[in-house]
C-alpha positions, 0 to 999 in steps of 0.5 A: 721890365716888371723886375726893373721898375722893382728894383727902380722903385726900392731903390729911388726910395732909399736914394730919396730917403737919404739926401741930405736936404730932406726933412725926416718926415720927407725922408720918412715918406719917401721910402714908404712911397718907393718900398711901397711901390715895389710892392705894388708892382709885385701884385701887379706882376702877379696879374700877370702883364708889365702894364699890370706892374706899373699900374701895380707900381703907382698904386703902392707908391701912393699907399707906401707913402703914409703906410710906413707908420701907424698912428695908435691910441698909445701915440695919441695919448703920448702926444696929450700927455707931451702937449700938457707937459710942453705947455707954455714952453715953446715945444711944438708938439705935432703928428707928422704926414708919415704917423710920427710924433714930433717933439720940436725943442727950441734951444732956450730950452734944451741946451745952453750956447755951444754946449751939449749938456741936457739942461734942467728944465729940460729934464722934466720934459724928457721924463715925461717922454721916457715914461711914455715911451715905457708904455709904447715899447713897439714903438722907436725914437729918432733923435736929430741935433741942429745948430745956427750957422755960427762957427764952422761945419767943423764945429757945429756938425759935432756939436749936433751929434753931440747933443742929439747923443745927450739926449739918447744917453738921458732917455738909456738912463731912464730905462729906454733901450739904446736899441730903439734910438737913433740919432744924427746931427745936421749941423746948420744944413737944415735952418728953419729960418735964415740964420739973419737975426739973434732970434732967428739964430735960436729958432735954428737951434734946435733939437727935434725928436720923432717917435714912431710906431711901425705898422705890424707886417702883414702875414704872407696868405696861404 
């Protein structure tokens, strides 16, 4: 029993964090929850009942959810500095429910119509970005591409991909290891708003970009 809720857990929390209908925060915070969860149904196991390992599986669910990530003065400082670079242009600039920083780059701004090239005001705010990054090596960068829903899944999905790909190739040039960034485009599956306007279209394509910081791992006790 205590070696199935374990498993459950973990795996619930990997199924969870890759649907598809997700945002990256709800992806994030739910594979802490259920990593979480399993840990917390070790204790409990230790303690030495099945009722000890549920309870112990509850527990670790709910501090799972927000331990995945740390939130530092490095993080914080990165954000003022984003915040007074992004000024005045539409970028939202926020700290996430699972310690993420989040840059969300309207498409007047990053790319033009159907293209996948950086365009220059947007340069300046990703040298800000790179060179806070320098300063946070601990810390990774997730890179997710979005488009309006004109066209066909067959045009935007790669179209996506392409421009979160634009911006890694960008930040690799300004000294960031490609290893620290992962990127992945959702095409039109995940709107802001109905694709019902000119304006809302725009709202839609988008290119979000998440900074974490992983919590240290937590020595075994002797």
């Amino acid at each position: 029993m205590r070696n199935k809720i374990i498993v459950s857990s973990i795996l619930v929390a990997f199924t969870l964090g890759g649907c598809a209908n997700m945002t990256e925060t709800q992806k994030g915070t739910a594979k802490g929850a259920g990593i979480g969860a399993g840990v917390g149904a070790v204790v409990g196991a230790i303690a030495g009942n099945t009722r000890g390992a549920v309870i112990g599986a509850a527990v670790g669910a709910a501090a799972g959810g927000v331990a995945g990530n740390v939130w530092t003065k490095r993080q914080e400082e990165q954000k003022r500095q984003m915040e007074e670079a992004t000024a005045g242009t539409g970028v939202a600039v926020t700290q996430t429910a699972d310690n993420r920083l989040k840059l969300d780059i309207p498409s007047d701004i990053s790319f033009a119509v159907g293209r996948a090239d950086v365009q220059p005001n947007f340069r300046a705010i990703l040298d800000t970005f790179a060179s806070g990054l320098v300063t946070n090596p601990n810390s990774n960068v997730t890179i997710i591409g979005h488009t309006d829903s004109s066209g066909s899944d067959a045009v935007n999905n790669p179209l996506s991909l392409n421009r979160a790909a634009s911006v890694r190739d960008y930040l690799t040039n300004k000294n960031i290891a490609t290893s620290r960034i992962t990127i992945d485009g959702r095409g039109s599956r995940e709107p802001l708003v109905a694709n019902d306007t000119a304006a809302n279209k725009a709202k839609n394509r988008r290119v979000e970009i998440f900074v974490a910081e992983p919590a240290p791992a937590v020595a075994p006790s002797k």
